[in-house]
N, C-alpha and C positions, 0 to 999 in steps of 0.2 A: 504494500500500500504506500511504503513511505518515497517507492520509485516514481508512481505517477501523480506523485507531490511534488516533485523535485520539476523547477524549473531548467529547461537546455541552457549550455552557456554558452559563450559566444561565437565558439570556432563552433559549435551544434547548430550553432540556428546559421551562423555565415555558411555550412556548408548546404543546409538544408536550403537557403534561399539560392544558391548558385543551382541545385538541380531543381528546384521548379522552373528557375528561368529558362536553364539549357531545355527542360519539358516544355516550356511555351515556346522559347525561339522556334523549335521541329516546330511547331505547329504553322507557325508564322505561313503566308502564301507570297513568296517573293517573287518579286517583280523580275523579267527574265531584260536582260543589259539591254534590248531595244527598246522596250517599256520603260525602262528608267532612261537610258536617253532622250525620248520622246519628250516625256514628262521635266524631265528639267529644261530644253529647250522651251519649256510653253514657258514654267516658271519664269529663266531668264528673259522674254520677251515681255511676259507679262510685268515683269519689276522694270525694264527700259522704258516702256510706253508708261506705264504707272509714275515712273520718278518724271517726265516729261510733261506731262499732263500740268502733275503738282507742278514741275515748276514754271510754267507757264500762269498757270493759275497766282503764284507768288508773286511772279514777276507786277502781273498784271492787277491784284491789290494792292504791294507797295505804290505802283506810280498812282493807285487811287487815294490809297488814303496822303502819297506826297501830296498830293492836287486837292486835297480837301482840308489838311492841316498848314498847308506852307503857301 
C-alpha cells in the first residue's frame, strides 16, 4: 500500500513524459517535403504582401495625421 502512496521523482516522471511524447510524435500525420514546401511558400508571400499592405497603410496615416496636426 505504502508503494502506491509514494509519489515518482523526477528522472520517473522526466522519463515517463519523454515516452508519451515519442507515443504522440508516431502519431503525428506529417507533412511529406512538397506539402511543407508549398505551405511555407504561401506563408512567405502571405507575410511580403501583408508587411506591404501595413506599410503603405502607415505611410499613408503618418502624412494624414502630418496634415492635420502641422
Amino acid at each position: 500500500m505504502a508503494q502506491k502512496d509514494k509519489k515518482p521523482n523526477l528522472i520517473q516522471r522526466t522519463k515517463t513524459w519523454w515516452r508519451q511524447t515519442i507515443g504522440e510524435l508516431r502519431k503525428v500525420s506529417w507533412p511529406t517535403r512538397e506539402e511543407a514546401l508549398a505551405l511555407t511558400r504561401i506563408v512567405l508571400i502571405v507575410t511580403v504582401l501583408m508587411s506591404a499592405i501595413l506599410g503603405v497603410l502607415d505611410f499613408i496615416f503618418a502624412r494624414l495625421v502630418g496634415w492635420l496636426v502641422g
